[in-house]
C-alpha positions as CSV (number, residue, x, y, z in Angstrom):
1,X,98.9,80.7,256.6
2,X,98.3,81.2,253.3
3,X,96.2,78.8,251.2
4,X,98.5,77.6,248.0
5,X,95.7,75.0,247.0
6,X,93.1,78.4,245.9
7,X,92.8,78.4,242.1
8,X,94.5,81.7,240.3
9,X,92.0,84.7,239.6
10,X,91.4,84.1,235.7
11,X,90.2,87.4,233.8
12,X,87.8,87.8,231.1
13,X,88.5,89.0,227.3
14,X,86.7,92.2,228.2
15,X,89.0,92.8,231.5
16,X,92.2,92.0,229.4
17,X,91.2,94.3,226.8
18,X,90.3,97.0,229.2
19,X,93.8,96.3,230.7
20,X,95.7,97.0,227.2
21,X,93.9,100.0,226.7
22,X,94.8,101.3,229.6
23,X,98.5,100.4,229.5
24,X,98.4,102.2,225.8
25,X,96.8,105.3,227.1
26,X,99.6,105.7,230.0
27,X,102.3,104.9,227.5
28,X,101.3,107.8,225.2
29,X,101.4,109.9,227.8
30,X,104.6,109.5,228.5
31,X,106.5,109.7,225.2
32,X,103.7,112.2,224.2
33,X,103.4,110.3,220.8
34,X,100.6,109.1,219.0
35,X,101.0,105.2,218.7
36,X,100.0,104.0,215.2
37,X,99.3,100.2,214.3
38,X,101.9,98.8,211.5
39,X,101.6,96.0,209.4
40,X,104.5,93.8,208.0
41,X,103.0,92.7,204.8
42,X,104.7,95.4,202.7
43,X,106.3,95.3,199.4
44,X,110.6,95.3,199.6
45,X,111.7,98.9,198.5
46,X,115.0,98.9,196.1
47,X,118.5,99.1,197.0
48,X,120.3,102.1,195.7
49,X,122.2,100.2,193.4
50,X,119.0,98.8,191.9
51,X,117.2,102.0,192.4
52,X,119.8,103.7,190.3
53,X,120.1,101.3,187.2
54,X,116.2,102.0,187.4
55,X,116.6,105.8,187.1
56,X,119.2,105.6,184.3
57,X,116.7,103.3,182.3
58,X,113.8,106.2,182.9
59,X,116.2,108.7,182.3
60,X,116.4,107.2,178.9
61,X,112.9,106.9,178.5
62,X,112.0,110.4,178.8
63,X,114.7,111.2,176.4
64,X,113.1,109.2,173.8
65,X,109.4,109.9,174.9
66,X,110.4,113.6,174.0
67,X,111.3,112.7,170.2
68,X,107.6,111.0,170.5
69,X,105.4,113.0,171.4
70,X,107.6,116.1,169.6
71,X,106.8,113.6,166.3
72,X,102.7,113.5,167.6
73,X,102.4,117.2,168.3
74,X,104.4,118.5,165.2
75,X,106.3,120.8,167.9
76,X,108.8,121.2,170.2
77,X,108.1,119.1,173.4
78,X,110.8,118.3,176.0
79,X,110.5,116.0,178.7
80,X,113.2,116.1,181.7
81,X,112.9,113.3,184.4
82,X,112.7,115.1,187.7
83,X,112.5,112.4,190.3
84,X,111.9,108.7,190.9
85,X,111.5,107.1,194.2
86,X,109.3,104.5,195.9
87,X,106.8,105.9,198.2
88,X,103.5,104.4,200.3
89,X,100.7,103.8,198.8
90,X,98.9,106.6,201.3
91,X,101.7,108.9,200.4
92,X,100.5,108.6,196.5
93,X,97.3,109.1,197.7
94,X,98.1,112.4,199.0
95,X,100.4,113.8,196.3
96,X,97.1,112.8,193.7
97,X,94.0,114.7,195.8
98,X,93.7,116.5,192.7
99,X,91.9,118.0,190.9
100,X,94.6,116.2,188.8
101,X,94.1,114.9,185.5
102,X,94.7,110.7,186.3
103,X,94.0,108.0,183.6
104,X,93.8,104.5,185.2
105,X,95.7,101.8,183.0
106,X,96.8,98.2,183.2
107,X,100.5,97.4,181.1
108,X,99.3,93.6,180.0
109,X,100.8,91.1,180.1
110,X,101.9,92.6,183.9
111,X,99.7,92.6,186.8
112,X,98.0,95.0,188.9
113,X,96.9,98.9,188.3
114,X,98.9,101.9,187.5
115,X,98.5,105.8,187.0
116,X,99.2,108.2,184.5
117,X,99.2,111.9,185.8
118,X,99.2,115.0,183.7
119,X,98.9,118.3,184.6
120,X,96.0,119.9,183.7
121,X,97.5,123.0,181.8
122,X,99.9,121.0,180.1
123,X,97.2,118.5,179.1
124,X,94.7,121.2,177.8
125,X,97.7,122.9,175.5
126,X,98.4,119.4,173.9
127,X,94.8,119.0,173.5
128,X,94.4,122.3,171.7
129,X,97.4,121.3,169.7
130,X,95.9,118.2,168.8
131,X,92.8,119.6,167.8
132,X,94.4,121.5,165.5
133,X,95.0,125.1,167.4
134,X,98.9,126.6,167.3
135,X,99.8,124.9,170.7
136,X,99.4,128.2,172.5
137,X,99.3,128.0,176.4
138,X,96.1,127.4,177.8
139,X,96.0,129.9,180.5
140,X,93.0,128.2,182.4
141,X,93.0,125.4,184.9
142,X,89.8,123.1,184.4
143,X,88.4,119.6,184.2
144,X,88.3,118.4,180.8
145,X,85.0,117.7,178.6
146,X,84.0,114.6,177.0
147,X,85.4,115.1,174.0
148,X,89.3,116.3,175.7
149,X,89.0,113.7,177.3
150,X,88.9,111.2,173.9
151,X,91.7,113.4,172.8
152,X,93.9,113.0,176.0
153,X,93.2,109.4,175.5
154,X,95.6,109.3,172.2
155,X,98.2,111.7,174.4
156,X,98.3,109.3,177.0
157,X,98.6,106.0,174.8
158,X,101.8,107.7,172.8
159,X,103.6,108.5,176.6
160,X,102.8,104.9,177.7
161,X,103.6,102.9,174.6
162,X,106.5,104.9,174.8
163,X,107.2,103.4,178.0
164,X,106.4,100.0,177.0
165,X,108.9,100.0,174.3
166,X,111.6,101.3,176.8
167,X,111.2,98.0,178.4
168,X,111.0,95.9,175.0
169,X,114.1,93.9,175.5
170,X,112.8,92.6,178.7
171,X,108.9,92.3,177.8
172,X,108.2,92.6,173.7
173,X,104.2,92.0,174.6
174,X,103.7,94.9,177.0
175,X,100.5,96.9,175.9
176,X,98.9,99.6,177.9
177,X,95.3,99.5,178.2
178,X,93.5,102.7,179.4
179,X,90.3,102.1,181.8
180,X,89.1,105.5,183.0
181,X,89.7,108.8,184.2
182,X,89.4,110.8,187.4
183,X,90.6,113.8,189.2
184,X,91.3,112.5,192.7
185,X,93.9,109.7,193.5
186,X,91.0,108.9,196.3
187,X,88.7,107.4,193.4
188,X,91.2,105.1,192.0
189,X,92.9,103.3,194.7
190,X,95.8,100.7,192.7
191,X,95.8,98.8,196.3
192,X,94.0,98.3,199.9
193,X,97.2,98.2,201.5
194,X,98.2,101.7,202.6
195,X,101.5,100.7,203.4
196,X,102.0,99.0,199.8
197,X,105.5,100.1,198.1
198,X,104.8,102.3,194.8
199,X,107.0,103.1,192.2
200,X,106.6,107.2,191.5
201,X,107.8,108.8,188.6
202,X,108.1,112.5,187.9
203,X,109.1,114.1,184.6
204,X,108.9,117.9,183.8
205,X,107.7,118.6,180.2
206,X,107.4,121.5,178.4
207,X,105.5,122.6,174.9
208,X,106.6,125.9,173.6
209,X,105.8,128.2,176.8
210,X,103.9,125.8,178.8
211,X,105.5,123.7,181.1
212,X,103.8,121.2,183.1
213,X,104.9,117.6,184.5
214,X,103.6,114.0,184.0
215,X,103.5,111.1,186.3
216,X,103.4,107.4,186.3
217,X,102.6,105.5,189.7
218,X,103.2,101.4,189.5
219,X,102.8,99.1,192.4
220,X,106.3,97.4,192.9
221,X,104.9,94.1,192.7
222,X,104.0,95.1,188.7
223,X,107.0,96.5,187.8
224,X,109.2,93.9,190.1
225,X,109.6,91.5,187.1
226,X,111.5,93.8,184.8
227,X,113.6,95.5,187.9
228,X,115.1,92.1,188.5
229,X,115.8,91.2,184.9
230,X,117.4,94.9,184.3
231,X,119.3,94.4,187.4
232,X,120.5,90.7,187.0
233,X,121.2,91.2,183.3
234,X,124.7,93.5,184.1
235,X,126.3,90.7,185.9
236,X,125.4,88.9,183.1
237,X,126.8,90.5,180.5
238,X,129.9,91.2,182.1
239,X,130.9,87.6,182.7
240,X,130.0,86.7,179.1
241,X,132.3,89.4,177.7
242,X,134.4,88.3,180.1
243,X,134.5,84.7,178.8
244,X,134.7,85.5,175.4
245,X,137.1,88.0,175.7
246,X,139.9,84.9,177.9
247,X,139.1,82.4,174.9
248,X,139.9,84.8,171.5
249,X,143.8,84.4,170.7
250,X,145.7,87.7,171.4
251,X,146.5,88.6,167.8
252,X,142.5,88.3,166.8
253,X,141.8,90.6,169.9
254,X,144.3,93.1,168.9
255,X,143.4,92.9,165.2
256,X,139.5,93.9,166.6
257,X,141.3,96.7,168.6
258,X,142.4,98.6,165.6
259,X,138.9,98.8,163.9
260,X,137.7,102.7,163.4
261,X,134.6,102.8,164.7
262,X,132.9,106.0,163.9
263,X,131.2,108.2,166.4
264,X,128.7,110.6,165.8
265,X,126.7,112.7,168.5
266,X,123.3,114.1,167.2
267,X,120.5,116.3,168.8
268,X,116.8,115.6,168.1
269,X,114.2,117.8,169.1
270,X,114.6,120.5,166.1
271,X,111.5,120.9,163.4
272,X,110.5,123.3,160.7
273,X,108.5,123.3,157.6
274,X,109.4,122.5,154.3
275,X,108.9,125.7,153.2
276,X,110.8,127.7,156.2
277,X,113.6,124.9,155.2
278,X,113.8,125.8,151.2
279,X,114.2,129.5,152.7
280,X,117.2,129.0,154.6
281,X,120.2,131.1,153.7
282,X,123.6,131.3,154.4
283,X,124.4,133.2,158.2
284,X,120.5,132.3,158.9
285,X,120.8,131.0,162.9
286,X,118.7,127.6,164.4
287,X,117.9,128.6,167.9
288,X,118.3,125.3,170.2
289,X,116.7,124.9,173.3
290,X,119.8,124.7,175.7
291,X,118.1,121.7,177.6
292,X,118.9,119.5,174.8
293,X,122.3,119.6,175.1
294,X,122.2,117.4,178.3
295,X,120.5,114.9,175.9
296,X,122.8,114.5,173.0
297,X,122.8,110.9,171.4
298,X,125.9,109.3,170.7
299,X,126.0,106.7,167.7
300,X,128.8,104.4,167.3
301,X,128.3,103.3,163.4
302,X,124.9,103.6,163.0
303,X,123.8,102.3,166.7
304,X,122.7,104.3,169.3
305,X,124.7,103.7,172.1
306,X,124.7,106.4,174.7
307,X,123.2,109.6,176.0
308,X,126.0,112.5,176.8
309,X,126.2,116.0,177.6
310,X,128.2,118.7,175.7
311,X,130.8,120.9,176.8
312,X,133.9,122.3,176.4
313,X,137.2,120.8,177.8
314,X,140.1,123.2,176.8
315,X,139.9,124.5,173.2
316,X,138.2,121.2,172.1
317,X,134.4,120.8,172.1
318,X,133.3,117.7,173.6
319,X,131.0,115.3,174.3
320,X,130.7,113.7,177.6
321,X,128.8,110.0,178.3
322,X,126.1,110.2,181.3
323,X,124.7,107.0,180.5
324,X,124.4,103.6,178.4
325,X,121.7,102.3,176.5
């Protein structure tokens, strides 16, 4: 007869931990997987809607950074945004090894690390522009010296004050503050959680014949602050002019109907000397760069209120609004 008084077998830590090892080694050989630990204590990713109203507000910034950094170099420079998205921190990692041309910075009065990439040919052309050299393509690819390095330094400040003023209605003290340079994404870590949520930016730039891309990389926790006021000021709105539009008498709101407004669409990008200007002549021909077109500004009075895209639509040339300001 069995003896149900006997005390239960009790194993160690070392036989339980033997025990789980073993169980984990059978069960990757069944699904033939490799089983990877996971930890919980990510940042949220956006929604799409919020991702969105995100990508039309950096859609907007590179449109303006272009009339920037056209105004620095004295030139021609076009900026396109490629691609936004939110990405690991070990993916970022990856997409940085290099050699890269990164500039850590801090946007005060946010928190937390970000980086500013730019590729090096790109970077060596403004250089040489900057310098004072005719902004020909730099056909090498190398590290910059010392002094570049001063000289990217005032390239970089003009993209990221651009990008602070982008975001003035939400933040009027944001100021970038540069605090070193690298050429591996290894180096300069922005967190110790791989799995941490990063905002990724990629825009495609070009300066006369070289073309190159830069590319900003936040953590989500620093640039969570102005995603929810961007994204919580559109409901906003719309029930004030919603208000205000039930409690104006009819006759007012129809009289406001009737205003002309006027509506001019303008290009930027275009610059020549003084003295290529006095020379011009009736029949002479301003060659555009075609890219422009998908960045016309559109001024109601004298605000500007949208970006649009021109076209044709029957006879008529038109203008077409891709997004608000």
């Amino acid at each position: 007869m069995a003896d149900f008084q006997s005390k239960p077998e009790v194993l160690s830590q070392t036989e339980v931990d033997s025990l789980l090892t073993t169980v984990v080694e059978e069960a990757t050989k069944v699904s033939g997987k490799t089983i990877q630990s996971f930890t919980f204590n990510t940042s949220a990713t956006l929604t799409s809607g919020k991702l969105r109203r995100v990508r039309i507000k950096h859609e907007e910034f590179a449109g303006n950074l272009t009339a920037e950094i056209s105004q620095l170099l004295r030139g021609e420079f076009t900026v396109r945004l490629a691609n936004l998205e939110t990405i690991s921190h070990l993916a970022l990692i990856d997409a940085l090894l290099g050699p890269t041309s990164l500039t850590l910075f801090r946007m005060d009065p946010l928190n937390g690390l970000a980086l500013l990439e730019i590729s090096p040919r790109l970077g060596l052309t403004v250089v040489s522009r900057l310098l004072g050299g005719r902004g020909q393509t730099v056909k090498e690819e190398r590290n910059f010296t010392d002094l570049e390095l001063t000289v990217v330094d005032e390239f970089a400040n003009a993209i990221l004050k651009a990008y602070a003023v982008s975001w003035q209605k939400r933040d009027e003290l944001m100021k970038p503050v540069l605090l070193g340079h690298e050429t591996s994404a290894r180096y300069l870590k922005l967190s110790s959680d791989d799995n941490a949520s990063i905002f990724f930016l990629t825009m495609e730039a070009s300066y006369g014949d070289s073309i190159g891309f830069i590319r900003l990389a936040f953590l989500h926790s620093t640039l969570e602050p102005l995603v929810r006021k961007l994204t919580e000021e559109l409901p906003m709105a719309s029930a004030s002019s919603a208000t205000m539009a039930a409690s104006v008498n009819p006759h007012i709101q129809q009289s406001v109907r009737d205003v002309s407004i006027p509506i001019r669409a303008r290009w930027n990008g275009l610059q020549i000397t003084a003295g290529d200007l006095c020379d011009l002549r009736k029949d002479d021909v301003l060659m555009l760069d075609p890219a422009i077109s998908s960045r016309t500004a559109i001024y109601l009075g004298h605000l500007h209120k949208f970006f649009g895209q021109v076209g044709r639509k029957g006879n008529l040339l038109a203008v077409r609004i891709n997004s608000k300001i």
